[in-house]
MARROVO-826366 format. One record per atom (N, C-alpha, C): residue number from 1; residue in three letters; x, y, z. Coordinates in Angstrom, 3 decimals. Layout:
MARROVO-826366
[NUM,"ala",[X,Y,Z]]
...
***
This chain:
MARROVO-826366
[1,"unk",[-28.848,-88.057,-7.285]]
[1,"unk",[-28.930,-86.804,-7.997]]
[1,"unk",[-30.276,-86.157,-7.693]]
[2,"unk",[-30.430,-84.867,-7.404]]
[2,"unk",[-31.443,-84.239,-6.927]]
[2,"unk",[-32.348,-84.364,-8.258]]
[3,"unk",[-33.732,-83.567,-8.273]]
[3,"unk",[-34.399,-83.638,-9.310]]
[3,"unk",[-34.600,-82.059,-9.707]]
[4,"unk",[-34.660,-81.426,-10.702]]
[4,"unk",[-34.552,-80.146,-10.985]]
[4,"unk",[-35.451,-78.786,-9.908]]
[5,"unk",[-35.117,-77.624,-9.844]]
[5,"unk",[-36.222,-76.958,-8.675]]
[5,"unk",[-37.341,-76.738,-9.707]]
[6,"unk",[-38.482,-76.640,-9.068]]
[6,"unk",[-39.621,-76.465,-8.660]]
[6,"unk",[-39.495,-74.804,-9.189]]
[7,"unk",[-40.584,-74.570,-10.017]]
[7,"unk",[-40.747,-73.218,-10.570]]
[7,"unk",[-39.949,-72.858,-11.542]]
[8,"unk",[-39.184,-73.695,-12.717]]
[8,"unk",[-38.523,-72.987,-13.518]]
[8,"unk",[-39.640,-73.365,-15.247]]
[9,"unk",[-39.547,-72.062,-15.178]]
[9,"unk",[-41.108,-72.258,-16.667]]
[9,"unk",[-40.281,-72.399,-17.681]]
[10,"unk",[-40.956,-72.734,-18.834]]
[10,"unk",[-40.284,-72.524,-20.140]]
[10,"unk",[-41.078,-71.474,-21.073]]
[11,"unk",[-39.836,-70.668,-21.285]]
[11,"unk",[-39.531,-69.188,-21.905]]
[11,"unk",[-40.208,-68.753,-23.175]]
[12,"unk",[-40.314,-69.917,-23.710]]
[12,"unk",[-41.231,-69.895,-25.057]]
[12,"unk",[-42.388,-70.232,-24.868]]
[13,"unk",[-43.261,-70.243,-23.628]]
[13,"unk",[-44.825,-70.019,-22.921]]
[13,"unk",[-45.201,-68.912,-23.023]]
[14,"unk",[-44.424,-68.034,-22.846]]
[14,"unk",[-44.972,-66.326,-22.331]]
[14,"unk",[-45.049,-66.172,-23.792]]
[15,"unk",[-45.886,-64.507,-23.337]]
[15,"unk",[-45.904,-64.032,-24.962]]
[15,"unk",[-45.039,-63.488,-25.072]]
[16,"unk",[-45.272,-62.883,-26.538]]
[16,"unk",[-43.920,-62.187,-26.925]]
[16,"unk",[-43.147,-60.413,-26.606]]
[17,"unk",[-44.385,-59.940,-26.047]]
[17,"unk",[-44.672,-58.904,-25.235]]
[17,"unk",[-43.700,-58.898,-23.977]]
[18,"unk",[-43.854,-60.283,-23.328]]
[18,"unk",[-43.330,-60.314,-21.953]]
[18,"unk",[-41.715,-59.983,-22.137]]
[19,"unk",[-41.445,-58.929,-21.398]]
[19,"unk",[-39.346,-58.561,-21.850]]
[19,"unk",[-38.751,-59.162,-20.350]]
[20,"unk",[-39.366,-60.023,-19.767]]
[20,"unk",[-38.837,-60.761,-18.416]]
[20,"unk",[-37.490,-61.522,-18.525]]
[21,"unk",[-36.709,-60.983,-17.891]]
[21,"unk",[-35.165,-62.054,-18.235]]
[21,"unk",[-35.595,-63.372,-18.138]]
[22,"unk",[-35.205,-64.710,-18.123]]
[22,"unk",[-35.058,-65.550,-18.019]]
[22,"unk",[-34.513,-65.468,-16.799]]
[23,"unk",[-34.935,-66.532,-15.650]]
[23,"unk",[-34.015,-67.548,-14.393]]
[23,"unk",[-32.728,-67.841,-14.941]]
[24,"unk",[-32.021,-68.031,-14.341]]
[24,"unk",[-30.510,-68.570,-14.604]]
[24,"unk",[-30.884,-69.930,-14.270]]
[25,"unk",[-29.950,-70.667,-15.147]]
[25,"unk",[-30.444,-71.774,-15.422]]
[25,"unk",[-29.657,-73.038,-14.087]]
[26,"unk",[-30.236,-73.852,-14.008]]
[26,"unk",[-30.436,-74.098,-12.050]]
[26,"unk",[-28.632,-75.377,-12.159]]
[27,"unk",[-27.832,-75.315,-11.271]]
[27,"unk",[-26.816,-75.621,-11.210]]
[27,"unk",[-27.385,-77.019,-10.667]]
[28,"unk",[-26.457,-78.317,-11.340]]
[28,"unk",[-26.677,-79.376,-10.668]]
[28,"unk",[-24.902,-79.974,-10.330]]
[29,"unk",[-24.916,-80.471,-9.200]]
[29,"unk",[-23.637,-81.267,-8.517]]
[29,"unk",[-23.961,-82.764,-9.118]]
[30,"unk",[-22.684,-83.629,-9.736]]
[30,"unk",[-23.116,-84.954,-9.529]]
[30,"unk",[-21.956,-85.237,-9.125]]
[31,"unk",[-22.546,-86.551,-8.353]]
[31,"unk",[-21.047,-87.211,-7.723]]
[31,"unk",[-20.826,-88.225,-8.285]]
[32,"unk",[-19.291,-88.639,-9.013]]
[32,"unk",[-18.980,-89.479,-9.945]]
[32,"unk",[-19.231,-90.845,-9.023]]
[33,"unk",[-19.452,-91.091,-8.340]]
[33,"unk",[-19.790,-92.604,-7.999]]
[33,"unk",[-21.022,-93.181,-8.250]]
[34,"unk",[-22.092,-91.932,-8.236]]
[34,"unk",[-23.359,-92.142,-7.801]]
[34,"unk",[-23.969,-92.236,-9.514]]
[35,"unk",[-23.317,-91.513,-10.612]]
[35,"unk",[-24.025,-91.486,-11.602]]
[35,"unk",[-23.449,-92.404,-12.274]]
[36,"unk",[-24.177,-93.134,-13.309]]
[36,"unk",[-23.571,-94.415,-13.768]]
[36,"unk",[-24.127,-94.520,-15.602]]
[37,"unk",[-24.186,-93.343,-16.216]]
[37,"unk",[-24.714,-93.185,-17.516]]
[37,"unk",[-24.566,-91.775,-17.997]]
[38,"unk",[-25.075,-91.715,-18.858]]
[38,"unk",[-25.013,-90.056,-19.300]]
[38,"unk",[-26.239,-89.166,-18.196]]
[39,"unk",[-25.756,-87.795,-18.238]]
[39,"unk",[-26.379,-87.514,-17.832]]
[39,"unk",[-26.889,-85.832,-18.560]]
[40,"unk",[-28.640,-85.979,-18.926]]
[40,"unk",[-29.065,-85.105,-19.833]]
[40,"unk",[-29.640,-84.019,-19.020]]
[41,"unk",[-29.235,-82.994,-18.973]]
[41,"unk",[-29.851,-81.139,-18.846]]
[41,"unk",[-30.663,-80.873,-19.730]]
[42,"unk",[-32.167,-80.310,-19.255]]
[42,"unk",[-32.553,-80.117,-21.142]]
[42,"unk",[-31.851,-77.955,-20.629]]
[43,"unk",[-32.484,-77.717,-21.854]]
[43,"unk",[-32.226,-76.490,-22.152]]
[43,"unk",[-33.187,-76.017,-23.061]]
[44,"unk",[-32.991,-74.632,-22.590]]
[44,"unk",[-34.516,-73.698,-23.121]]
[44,"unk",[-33.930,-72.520,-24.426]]
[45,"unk",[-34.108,-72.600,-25.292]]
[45,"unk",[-33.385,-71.875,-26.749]]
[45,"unk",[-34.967,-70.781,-26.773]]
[46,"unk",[-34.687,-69.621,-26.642]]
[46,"unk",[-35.569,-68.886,-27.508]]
[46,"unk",[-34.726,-67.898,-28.713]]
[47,"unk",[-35.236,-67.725,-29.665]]
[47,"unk",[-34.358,-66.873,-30.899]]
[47,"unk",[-35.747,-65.846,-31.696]]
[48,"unk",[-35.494,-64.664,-31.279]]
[48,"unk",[-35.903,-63.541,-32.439]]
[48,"unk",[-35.884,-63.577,-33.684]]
[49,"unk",[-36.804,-63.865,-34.759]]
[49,"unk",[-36.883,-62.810,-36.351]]
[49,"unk",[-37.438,-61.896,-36.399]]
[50,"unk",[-37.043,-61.673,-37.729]]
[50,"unk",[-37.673,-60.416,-38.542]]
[50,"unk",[-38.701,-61.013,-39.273]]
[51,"unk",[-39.898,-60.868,-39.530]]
[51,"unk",[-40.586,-61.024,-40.856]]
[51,"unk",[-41.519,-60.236,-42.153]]
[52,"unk",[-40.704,-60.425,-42.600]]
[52,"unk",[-41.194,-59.408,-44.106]]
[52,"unk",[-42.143,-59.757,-44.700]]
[53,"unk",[-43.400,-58.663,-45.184]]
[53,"unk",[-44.201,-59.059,-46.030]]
[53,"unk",[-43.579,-59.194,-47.696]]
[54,"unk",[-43.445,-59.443,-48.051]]
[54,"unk",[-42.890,-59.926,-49.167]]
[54,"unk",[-44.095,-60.203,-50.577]]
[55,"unk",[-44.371,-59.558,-51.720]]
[55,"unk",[-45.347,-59.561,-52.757]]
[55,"unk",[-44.961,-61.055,-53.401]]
[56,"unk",[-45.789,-61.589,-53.675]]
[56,"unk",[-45.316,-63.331,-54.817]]
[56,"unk",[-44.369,-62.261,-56.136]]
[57,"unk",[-44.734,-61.584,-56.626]]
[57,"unk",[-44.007,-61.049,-57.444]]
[57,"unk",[-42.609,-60.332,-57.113]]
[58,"unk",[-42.166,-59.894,-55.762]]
[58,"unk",[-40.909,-59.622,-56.000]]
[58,"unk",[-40.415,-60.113,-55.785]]
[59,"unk",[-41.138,-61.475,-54.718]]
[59,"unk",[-40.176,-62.865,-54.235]]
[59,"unk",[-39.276,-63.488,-55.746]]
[60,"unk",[-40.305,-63.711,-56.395]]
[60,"unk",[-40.167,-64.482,-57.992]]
[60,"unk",[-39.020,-63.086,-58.739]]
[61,"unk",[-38.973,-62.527,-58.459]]
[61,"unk",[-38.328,-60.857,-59.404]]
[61,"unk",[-36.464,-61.300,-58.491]]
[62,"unk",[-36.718,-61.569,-57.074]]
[62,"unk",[-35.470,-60.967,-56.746]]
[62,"unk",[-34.902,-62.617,-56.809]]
[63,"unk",[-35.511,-63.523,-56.831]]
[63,"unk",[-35.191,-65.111,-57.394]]
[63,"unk",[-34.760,-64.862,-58.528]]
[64,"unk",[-35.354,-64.309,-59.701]]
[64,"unk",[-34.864,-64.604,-60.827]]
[64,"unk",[-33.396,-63.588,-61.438]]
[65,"unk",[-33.501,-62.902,-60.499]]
[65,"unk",[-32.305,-61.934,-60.611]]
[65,"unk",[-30.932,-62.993,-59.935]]
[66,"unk",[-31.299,-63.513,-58.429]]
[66,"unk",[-30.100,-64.391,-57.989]]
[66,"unk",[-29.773,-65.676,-59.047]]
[67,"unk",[-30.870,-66.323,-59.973]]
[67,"unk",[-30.727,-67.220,-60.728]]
[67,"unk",[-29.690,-66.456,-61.978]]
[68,"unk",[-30.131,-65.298,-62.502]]
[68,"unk",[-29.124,-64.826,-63.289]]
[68,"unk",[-27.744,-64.698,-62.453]]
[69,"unk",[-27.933,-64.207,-61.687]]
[69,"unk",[-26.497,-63.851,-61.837]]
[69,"unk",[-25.522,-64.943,-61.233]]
[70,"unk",[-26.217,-66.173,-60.819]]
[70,"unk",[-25.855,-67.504,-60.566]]
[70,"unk",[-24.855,-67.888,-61.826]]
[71,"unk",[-25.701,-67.906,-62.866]]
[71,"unk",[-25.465,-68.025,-64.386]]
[71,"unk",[-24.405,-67.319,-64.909]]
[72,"unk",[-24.655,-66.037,-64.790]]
[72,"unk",[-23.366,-65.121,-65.158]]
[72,"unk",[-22.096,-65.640,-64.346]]
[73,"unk",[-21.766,-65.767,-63.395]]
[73,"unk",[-20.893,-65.791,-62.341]]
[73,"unk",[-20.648,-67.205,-62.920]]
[74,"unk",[-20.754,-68.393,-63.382]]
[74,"unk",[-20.635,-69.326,-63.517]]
[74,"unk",[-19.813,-69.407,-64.767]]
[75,"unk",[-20.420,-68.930,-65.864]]
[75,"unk",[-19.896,-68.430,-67.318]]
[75,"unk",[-18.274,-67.659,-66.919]]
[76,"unk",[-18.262,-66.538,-66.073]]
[76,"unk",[-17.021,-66.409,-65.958]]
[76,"unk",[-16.104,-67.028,-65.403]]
[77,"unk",[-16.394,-68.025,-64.120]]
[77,"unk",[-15.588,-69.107,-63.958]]
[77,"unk",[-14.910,-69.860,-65.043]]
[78,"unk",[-15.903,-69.939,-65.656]]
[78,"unk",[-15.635,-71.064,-67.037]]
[78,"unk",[-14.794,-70.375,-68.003]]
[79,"unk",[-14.847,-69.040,-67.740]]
[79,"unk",[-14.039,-68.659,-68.915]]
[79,"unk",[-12.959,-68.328,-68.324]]
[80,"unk",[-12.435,-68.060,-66.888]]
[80,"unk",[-11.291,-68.295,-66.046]]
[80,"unk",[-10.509,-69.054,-66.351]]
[81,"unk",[-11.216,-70.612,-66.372]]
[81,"unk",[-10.938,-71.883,-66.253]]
[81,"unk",[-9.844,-72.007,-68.140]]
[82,"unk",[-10.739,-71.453,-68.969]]
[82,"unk",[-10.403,-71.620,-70.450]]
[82,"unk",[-9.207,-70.908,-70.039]]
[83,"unk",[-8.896,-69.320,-70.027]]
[83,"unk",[-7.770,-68.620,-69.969]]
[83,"unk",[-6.521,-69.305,-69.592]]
[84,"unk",[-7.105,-69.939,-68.110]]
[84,"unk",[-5.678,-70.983,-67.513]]
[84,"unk",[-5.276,-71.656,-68.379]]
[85,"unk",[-6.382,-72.938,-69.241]]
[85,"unk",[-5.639,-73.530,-69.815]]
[85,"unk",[-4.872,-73.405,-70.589]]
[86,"unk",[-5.049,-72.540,-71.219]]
[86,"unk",[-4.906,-71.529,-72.627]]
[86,"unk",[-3.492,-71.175,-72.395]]
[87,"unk",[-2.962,-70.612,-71.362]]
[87,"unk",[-1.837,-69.484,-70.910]]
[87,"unk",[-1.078,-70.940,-70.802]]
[88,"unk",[-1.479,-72.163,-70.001]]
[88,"unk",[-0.769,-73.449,-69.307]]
[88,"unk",[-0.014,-73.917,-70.960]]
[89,"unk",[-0.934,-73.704,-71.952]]
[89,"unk",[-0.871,-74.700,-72.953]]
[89,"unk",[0.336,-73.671,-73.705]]
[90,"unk",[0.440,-72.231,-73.363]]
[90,"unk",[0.881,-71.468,-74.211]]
[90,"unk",[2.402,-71.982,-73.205]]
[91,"unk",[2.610,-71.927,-72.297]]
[91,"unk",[3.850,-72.574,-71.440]]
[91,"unk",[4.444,-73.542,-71.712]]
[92,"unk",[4.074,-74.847,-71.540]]
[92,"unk",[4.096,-75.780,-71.433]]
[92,"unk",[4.789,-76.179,-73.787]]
[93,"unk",[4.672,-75.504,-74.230]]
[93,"unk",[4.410,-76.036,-75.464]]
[93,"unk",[5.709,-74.399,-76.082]]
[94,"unk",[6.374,-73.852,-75.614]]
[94,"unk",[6.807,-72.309,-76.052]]
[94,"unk",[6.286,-72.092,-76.871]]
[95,"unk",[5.082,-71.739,-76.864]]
[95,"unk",[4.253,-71.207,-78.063]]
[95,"unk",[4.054,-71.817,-79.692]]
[96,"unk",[4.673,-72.785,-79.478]]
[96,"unk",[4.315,-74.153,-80.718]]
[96,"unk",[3.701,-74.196,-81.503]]
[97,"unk",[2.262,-74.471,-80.535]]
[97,"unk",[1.258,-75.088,-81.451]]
[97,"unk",[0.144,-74.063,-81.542]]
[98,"unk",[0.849,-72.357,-80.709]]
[98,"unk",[0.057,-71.647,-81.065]]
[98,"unk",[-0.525,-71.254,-82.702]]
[99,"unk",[-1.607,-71.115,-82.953]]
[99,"unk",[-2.134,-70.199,-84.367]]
[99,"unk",[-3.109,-69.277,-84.161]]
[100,"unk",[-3.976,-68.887,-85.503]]
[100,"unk",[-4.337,-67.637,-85.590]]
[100,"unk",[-5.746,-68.189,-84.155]]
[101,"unk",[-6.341,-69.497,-84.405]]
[101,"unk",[-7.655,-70.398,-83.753]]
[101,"unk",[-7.565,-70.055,-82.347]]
[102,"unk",[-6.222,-70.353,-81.811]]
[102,"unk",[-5.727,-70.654,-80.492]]
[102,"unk",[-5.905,-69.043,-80.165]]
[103,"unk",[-4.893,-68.443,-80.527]]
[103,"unk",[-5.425,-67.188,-79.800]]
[103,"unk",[-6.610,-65.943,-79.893]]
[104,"unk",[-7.107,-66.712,-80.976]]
[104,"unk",[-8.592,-66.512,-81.094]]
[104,"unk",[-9.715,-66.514,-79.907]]
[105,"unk",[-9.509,-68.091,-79.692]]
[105,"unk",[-9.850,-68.818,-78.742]]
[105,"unk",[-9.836,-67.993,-77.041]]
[106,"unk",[-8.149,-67.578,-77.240]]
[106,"unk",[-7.580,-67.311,-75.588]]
[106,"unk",[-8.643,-65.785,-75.445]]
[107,"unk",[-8.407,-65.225,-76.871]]
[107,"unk",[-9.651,-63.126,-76.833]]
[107,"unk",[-10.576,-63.356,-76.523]]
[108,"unk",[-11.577,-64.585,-77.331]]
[108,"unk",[-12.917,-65.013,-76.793]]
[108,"unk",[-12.861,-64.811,-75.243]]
[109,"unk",[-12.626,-65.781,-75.230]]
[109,"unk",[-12.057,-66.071,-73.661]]
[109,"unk",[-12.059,-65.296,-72.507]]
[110,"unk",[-11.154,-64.513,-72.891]]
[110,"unk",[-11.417,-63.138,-72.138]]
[110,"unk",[-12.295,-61.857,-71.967]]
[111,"unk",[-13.180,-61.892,-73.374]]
[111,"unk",[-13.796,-61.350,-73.026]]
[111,"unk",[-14.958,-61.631,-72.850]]
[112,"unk",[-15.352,-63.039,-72.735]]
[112,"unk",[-16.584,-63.173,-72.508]]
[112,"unk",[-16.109,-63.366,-70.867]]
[113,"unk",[-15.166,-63.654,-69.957]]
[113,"unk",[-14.997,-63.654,-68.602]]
[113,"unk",[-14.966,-62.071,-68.081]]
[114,"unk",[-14.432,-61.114,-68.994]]
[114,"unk",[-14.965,-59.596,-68.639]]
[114,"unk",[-16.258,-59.420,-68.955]]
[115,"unk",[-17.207,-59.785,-70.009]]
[115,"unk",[-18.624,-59.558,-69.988]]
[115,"unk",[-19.551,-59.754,-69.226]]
[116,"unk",[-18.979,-61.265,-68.485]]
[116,"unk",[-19.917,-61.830,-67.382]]
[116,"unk",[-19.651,-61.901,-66.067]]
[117,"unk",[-18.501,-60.920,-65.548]]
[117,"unk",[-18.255,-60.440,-64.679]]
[117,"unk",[-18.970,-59.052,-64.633]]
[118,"unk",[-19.049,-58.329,-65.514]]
[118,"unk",[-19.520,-57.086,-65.270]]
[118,"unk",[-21.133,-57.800,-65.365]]
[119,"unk",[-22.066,-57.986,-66.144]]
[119,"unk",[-22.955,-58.768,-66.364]]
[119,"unk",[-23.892,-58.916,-65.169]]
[120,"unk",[-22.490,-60.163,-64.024]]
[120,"unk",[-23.027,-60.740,-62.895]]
[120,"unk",[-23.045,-59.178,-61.806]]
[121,"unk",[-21.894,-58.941,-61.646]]
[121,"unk",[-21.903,-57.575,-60.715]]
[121,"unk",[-23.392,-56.464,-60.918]]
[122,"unk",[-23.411,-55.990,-62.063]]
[122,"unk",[-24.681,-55.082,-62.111]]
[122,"unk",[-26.084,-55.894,-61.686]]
[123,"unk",[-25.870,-57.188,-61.942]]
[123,"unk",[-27.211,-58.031,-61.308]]
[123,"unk",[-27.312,-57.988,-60.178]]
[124,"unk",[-25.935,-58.444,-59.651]]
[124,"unk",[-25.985,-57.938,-57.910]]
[124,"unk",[-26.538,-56.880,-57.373]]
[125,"unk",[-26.223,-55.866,-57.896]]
[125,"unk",[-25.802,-54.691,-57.739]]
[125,"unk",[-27.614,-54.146,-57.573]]
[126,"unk",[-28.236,-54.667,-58.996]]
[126,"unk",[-29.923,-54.529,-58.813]]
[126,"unk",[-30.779,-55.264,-57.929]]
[127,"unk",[-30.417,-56.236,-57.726]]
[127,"unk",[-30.921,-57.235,-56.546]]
[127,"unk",[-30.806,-56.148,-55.183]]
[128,"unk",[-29.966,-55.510,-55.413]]
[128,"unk",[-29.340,-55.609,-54.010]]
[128,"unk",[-30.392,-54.081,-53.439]]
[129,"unk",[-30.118,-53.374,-54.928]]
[129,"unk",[-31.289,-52.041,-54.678]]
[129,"unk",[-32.864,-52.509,-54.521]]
[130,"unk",[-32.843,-53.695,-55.080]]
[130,"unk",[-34.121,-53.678,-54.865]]
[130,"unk",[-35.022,-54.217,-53.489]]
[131,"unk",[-33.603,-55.094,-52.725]]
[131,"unk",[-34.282,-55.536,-51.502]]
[131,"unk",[-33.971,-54.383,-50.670]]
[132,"unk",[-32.979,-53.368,-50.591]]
[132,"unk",[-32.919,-52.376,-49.989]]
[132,"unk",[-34.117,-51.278,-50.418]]
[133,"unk",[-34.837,-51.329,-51.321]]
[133,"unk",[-36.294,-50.913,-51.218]]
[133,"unk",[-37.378,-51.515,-50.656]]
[134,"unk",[-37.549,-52.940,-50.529]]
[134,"unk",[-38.107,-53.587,-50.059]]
[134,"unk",[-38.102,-53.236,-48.920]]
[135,"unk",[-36.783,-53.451,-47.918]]
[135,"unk",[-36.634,-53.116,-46.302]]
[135,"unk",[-37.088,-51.815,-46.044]]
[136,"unk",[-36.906,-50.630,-46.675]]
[136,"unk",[-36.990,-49.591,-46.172]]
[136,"unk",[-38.905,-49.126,-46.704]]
[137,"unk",[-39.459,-50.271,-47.472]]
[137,"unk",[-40.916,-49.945,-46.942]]
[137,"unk",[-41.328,-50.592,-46.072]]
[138,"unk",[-40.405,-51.566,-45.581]]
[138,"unk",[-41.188,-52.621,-43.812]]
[138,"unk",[-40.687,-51.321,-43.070]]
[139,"unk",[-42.085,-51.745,-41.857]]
[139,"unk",[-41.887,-51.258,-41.158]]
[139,"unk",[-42.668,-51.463,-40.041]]
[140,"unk",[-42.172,-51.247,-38.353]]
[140,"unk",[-43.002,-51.954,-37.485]]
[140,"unk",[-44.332,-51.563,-36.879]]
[141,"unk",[-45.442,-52.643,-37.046]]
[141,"unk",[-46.688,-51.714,-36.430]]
[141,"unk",[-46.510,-51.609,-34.934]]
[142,"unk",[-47.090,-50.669,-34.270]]
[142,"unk",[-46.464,-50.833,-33.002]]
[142,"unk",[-48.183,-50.423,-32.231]]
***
């Protein structure tokens, strides 16, 4: 097996200035008799970000907004979860062992899964204005 050519640099040397394509990356032949193990290519990964200046305070502001509405969104699962059973139990039983408690229970229910749906959404909804203020004061020095 040959040994790789002569002159191929690695891409993440240059600066970041340099807009030089990359070499195509060098073709090797092996002949199945001759190789007798694995055989390793390395490879050259370069990848672009973005990076935002970001204040400790809106980092902590737009955290505590995803923590709410973590919370909210969770609460309405849960009160999803109650409704099912609720409706399962109202099935399962033709309305039996319903009383005034039970469907007490099923209104709660529902509306605390409409409260914390709307709840979680408007949290989104502010998070979402607020990193879209964030982005639109970055901007690139050039």
């Amino acid at each position: 097996m040959e040994p790789p050519p002569k002159g191929i640099h690695d891409s993440a040397t240059r600066s970041m200035g340099d807009q030089q394509s990359d070499p195509p990356p060098p073709s090797y032949t092996v002949d199945r008799h001759e190789a007798s193990g694995a055989v390793f290519m390395p490879i050259h990964v370069k990848r672009e970000v973005k990076v935002y200046a970001l204040q400790e305070m809106e980092l902590r502001n737009l955290e505590s907004l995803n923590r709410d509405n973590s919370f909210w969104s969770s609460t309405a699962t849960a009160s999803v979860i109650i409704i099912i059973e609720r409706v399962w139990d109202f099935i399962c039983t033709d309305g039996l062992k319903y009383n005034n408690a039970s469907i007490g229970m099923t209104v709660l229910a529902i509306g605390t899964c409409w409260f914390a749906n709307k709840k979680a959404a408007a949290l989104r909804k502010i998070c979402d204005e607020r990193l879209t203020k964030i982005l639109s004061e970055s901007y690139v020095d050039k």
